[in-house]
N, C-alpha and C positions, 0 to 999 in steps of 0.2 A: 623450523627455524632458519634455514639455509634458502627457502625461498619466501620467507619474511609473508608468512601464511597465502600464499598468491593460489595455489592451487594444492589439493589434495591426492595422491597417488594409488589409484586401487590397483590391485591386479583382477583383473576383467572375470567374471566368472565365481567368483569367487563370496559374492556379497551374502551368499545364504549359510554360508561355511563362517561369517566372523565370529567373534563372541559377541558377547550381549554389552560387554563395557566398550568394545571396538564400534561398536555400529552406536554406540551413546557419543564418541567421540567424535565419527564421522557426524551423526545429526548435531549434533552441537557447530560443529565446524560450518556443515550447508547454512546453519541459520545464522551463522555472524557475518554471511555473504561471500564462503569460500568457494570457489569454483572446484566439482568432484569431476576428477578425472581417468575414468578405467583407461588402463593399456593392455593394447594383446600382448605389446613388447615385452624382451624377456629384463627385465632392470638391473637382477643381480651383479653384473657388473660393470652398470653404465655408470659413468663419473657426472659430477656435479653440472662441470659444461654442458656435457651431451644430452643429459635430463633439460636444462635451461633450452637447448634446441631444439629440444622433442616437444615442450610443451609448446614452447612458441609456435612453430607448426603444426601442434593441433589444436592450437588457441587464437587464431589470427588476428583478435581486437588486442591480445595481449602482447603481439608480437615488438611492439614498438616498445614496451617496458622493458623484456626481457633481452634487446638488444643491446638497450641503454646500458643495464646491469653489466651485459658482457664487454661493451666499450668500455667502461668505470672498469672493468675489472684490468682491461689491458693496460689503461693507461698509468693506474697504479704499480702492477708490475715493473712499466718507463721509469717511473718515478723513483721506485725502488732503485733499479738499478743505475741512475744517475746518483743518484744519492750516497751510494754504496763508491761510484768509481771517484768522487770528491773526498771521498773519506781520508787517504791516505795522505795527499796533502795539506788536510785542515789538520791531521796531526802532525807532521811538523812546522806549525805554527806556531805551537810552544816553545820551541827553542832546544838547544842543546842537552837542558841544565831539566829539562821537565820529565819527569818521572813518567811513562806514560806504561801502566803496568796492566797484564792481565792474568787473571787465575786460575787455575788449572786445577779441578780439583779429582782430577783421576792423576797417577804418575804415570801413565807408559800414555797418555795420548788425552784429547778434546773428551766429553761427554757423548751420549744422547743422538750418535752418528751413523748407529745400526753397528753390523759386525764388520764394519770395512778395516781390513788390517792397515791399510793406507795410511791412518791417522795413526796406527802407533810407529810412528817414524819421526825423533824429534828433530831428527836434520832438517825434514821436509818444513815442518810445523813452527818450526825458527824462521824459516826460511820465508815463510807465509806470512807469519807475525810481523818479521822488520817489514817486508815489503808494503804490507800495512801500515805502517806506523810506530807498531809499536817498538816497545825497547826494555823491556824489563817484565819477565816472564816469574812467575809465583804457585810453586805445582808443589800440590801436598803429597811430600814424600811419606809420610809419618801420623798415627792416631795415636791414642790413648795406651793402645795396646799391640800395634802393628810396626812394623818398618816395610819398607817396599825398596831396602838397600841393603847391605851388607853392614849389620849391624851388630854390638856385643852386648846390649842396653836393652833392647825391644826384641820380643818375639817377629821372627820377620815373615812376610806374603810369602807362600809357595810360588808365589809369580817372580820372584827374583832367581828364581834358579832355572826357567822360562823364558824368560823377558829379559833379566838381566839386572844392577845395579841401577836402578831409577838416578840417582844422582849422576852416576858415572856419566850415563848418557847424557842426562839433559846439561850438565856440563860442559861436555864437550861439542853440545850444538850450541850452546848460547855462545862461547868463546870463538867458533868461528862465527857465527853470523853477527858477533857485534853484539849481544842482548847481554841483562846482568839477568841473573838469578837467584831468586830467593829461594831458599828451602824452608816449606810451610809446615808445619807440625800442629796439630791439633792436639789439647793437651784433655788427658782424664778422660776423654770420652773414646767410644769406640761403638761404632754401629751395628745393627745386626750386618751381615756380610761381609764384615771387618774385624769378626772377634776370630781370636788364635786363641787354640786349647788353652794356651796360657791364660790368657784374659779370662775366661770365661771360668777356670780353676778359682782366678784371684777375686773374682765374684763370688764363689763357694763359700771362699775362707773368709768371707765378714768383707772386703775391700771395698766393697759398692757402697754406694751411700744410699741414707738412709733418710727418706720423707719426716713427714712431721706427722703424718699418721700412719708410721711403723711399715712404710712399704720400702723396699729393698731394690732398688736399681739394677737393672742386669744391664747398664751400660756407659755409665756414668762412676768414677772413684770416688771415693770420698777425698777431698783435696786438704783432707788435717793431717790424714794416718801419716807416718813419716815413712812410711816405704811408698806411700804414692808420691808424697813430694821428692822423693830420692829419685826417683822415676823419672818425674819429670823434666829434673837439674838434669842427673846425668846425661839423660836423653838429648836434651836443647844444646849442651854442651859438645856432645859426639856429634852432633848434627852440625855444629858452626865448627868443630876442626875438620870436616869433610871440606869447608872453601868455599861454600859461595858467599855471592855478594852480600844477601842480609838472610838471616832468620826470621820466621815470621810466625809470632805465638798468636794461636788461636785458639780460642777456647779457655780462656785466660782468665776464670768467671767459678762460679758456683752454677749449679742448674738452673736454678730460680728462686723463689723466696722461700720455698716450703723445706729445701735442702740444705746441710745436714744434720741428722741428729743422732747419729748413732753412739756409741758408748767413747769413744773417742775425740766426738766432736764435744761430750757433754764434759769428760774429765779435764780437756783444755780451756772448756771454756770457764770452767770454775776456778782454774787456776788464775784465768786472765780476770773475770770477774773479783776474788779474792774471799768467795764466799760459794757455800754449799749450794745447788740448785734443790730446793725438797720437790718441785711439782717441773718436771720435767715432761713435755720439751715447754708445757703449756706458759712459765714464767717468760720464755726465749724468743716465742712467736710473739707475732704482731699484734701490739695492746698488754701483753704481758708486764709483769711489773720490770724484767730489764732486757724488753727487747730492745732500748735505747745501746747497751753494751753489748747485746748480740750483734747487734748490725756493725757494732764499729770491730768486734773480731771477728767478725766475717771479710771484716774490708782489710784489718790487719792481714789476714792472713795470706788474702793475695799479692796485697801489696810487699809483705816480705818475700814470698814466691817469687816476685818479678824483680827486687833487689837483690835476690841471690842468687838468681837465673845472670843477668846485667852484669853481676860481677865477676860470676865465675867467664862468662863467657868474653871479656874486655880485656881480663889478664891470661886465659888460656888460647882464644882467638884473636888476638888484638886483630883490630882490621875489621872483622866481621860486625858488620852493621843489625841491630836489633829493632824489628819493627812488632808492632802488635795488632792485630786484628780485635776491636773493638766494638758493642753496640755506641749507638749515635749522642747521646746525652750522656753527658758524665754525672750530672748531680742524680741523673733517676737513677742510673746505673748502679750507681755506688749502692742506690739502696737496695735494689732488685738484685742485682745478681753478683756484688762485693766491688764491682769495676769501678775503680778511682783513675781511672786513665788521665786527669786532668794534677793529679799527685806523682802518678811517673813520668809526666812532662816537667813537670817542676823539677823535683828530686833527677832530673837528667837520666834516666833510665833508659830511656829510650832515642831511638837515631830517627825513627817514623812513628806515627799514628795513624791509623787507617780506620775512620768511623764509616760501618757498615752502612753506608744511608739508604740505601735501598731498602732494605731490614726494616726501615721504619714505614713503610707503605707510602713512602714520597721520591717517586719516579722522573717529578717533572723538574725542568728547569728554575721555577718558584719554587717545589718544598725544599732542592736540594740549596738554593741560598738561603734560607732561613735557615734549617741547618747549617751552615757556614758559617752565619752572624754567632752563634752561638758554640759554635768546634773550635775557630781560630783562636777566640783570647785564650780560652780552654786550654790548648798545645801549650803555651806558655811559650810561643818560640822555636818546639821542635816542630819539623817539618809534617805538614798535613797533608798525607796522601789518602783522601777516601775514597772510598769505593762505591763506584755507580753498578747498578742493574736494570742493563740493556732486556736481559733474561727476565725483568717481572712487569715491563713494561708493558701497554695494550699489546695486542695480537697486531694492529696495523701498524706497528709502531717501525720506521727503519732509519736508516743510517741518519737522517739528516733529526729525528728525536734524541739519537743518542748525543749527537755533534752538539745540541744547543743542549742538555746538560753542560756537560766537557764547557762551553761557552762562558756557561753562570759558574765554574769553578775557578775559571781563569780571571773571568771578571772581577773576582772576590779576589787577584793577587796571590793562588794558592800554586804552587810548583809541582802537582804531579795530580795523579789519578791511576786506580785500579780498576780492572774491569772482571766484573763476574758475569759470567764464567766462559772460557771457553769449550762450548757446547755447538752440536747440530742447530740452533737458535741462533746464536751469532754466526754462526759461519755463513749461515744464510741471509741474517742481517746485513753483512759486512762485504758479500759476495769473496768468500777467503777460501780460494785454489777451486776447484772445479764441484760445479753445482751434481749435490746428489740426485739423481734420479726420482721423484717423488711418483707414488701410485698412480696420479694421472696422468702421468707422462710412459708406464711401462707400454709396452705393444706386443700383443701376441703374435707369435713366432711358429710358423707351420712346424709340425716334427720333420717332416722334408726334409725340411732345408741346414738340420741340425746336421753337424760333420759324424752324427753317433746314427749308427744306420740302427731302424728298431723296425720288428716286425708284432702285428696286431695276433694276443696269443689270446686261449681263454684261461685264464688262470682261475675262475670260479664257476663253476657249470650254472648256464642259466646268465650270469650277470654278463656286460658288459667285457670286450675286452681289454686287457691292458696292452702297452705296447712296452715290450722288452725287450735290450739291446741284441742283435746278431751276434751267435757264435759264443753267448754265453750261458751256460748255464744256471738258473734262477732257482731259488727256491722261496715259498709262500711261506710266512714264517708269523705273521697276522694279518686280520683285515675286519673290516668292519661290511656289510653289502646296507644296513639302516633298511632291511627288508621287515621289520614288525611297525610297532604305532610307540613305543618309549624307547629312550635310551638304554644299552644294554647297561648295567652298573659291573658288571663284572669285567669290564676293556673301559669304562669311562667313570671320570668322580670330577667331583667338584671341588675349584681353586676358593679357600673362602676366605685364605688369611693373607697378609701384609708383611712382609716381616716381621712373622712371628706371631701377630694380633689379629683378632678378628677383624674383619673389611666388610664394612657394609654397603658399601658399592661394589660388591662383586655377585652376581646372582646366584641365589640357592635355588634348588630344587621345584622348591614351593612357589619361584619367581613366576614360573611360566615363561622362561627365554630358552628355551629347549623344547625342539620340536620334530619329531621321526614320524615320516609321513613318504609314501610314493618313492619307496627308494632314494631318500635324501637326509640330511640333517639338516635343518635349520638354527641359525643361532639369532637369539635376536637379542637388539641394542634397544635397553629399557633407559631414559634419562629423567632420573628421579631425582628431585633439591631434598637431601637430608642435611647436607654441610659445606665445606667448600669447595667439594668433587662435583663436577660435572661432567657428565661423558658427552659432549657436544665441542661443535668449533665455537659456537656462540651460543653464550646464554637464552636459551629456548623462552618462549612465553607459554608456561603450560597451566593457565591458572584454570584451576576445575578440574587437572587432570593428578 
């Protein structure tokens, strides 16, 4: 995939040792007119360039291709990074008065950035942000069942006793660098790596919600029971007398259409109905004789949610600004997942509306105005700040794709914008504070030259030896030498789940990506289409394989 089938890489030596499906693939490959290439070279950690240079040079009819490739390649990096240094000026082009927000959905720092402590520093990340552009920063202090502050409402992260008070801080960076901030809270839900003992108790006791075909949520509330709505109130309410500039409900919804039906959702709703349900949930679902009145107390019920969220917080926070994180269409919404976001624009509920548009698989400049045509009368007035994703964009996509969004929002007369997310993705989109080091860029470093003087010990009779520091005493406490023909399974096992669930993009056993041979392990990278996982940079063409 990565050299757009140009040549095939064998390791020399080697062709009477493949399998029988490997040498099916290389023959297949030779006959659709791929050039087979052995190298004596050692490959394992040559990078994508330096393979492009090796073949050129032992391809010399190919050589003028494979140059072009790597001109194209520089010139696009140019591009990027012009593109990235116009950015911060084309955001204040909107003016004063223009919302230009982005979201944070870790509290102590960016996403997706490796383990750099660097980024959890929000003085720095403020500091990064205005100089960017932007001006109003949105960092999910709060789930379902978490706080990441010092809280009386919510079970709180062990990282606040760590880390610290997530609000305190990003408070007090936004207040000097000039930025507002919202504090985000995701309401009823709580992820695997985010559930506190508590949550995961309240799941015990009945609290999850309940499918339409009797499965039980372990991360999801039920949004009827009146201890989760207590929950929620209280929660949003503690969270806007903390002081920032607006609140922002997310998660503001039902799960999806199949959700809830547990014994609670069924007693309210007969009361709202005014009649017994005898065939439960089957009368409530979709086609039923009153899924007509299930959809509208589904949609009652958030809607009162966000009326008594609205209110408590108006007269206990005056000041505090109320925003909502919503999906993109208000009429589908309402039916899908209860969200009438175009009835708490009316009914004044709300200070902002922020339709997810990205969320609807339209990235580009065109789908995000047609959404628009259809979001603005919707708001009824209250202001429309949606949310672009920079993050689901193509892989080529950079600064100057983001900007003609942003372009089509402004054109439509709309006063602000959100951006998701701040990750290791934009940072590099946006070229924001100093470029991470990526694997083609690392250089090996003599032991030499390192200031830790090591001397070469044997630490395994027979094997190879290691080098350990001077003057210290070590001791060998495991190791592996990969000296038989399988994995040991009693020092190695297999990763097979996902948060919590089976993964079937992760290799088993039975894969054949595991290979102990000549004193080494090998791991190999299988790219197989089951779903929307790919293990590649680019979607491969593997058809036959």
């Amino acid at each position: 995939g990565m050299l757009d089938g140009v040549a095939l890489v064998v390791p020399i030596g080697n062709m009477g040792k493949f399998p029988k499906k490997a040498m099916e693939t290389i023959n297949r490959f030779k006959s659709r007119g791929g050039v087979l290439l052995p190298v004596k070279e050692r490959l394992a950690a040559t990078t994508h360039r330096q393979l492009l240079q090796l073949l050129k040079d032992k391809i010399p009819e190919l050589g003028e291709e494979f140059a072009r490739k790597l001109a194209e390649d520089e010139a696009q990096r140019k591009k990027d990074a012009e593109a990235a240094a116009r950015f911060p000026a084309f955001m204040l082009e909107g003016g004063e008065d223009e919302i230009r927000g982005i979201d944070c959905h870790v509290a102590y720092g960016p996403e997706r950035v490796g383990n750099d402590p660097k980024w959890e520093n929000w003085d720095e990340n403020c500091r990064i942000l205005k100089a960017a552009g932007f001006n109003t920063l949105n960092v999910n202090v709060a789930r379902g069942g978490i706080a990441f502050y010092e809280s009386k409402v919510l079970p709180m992260s062990p990282e606040v006793k760590t880390k610290g008070d997530s609000i305190e801080l990003i408070k007090k960076a936004c207040e000097k660098h000039g930025m507002k901030f919202i504090a985000w809270k995701v309401c009823f839900y709580s992820r695997v790596g985010m559930k506190t003992p508590e949550f995961e108790k309240w799941i015990a006791d009945g609290r999850g919600a309940l499918s339409a075909d009797g499965k039980r949520s372990g991360e999801w509330l039920c949004p009827v029971r009146p201890e989760n709505r207590a929950l929620e109130i209280e929660a949003l309410v503690e969270l806007a007398k903390r002081g920032p500039w607006a609140i922002s409900l997310d998660y503001i919804r039902y799960h999806g259409t199949t959700w809830c039906y547990c014994g609670h959702c069924r007693k309210a709703f007969e009361e709202f109905a005014g009649e017994k349900v005898s065939h439960w949930p089957k009368d409530a679902i979709a086609g039923g004789r009153l899924d007509g009145k299930w959809e509208e107390f589904r949609r009652r019920n958030i809607t009162d949610l966000v009326r008594e969220v609205s209110r408590r917080v108006r007269a206990e926070a005056p000041g505090v600004k109320i925003r909502a994180d919503v999906f993109c269409r208000p009429n589908g919404n309402a039916l899908t997942v209860a969200q009438e976001w175009n009835l708490w624009c009316r009914e004044g509920l709300l200070d902002m509306v922020c339709p997810m548009n990205g969320m609807s698989g339209s990235t580009s400049k065109e789908g995000i105005s047609d959404l628009l045509k259809i979001q603005i009368p919707a708001s009824a007035g209250v202001p429309l700040v949606p949310t672009y994703y920079p993050s689901l964009m193509k892989r080529t996509a950079n600064a100057d794709d983001f900007m003609n969004v942003i372009r089509a929002g402004r054109k439509a007369g709309i006063k602000g914008f959100c951006t998701f997310t701040f990750d290791g993705r934009l940072i590099e989109m946006l070229g924001l504070g100093e470029k991470k080091t990526s694997a083609r860029e690392i250089k090996r470093v003599p032991v030499e030259s390192l200031p830790l003087k090591c001397t070469s010990t044997e630490t395994v009779k027979g094997q190879a030896p290691s080098l350990l520091p001077v003057g210290r005493k070590m001791k060998l406490v495991w190791n592996d030498e990969f000296d038989g023909d399988r994995l040991d399974d009693t020092k190695w096992g297999y990763r097979t789940n996902f948060w919590g669930r089976p993964a079937h993009w992760f290799a088993k056993p039975e894969d054949g990506c595991v290979e102990v041979a000549d004193g080494r392990l090998r791991l190999k990278l299988k790219i197989e289409i089951k779903s929307f996982v790919f293990c590649a940079q680019r979607k491969p063409d593997l058809t036959g394989n």
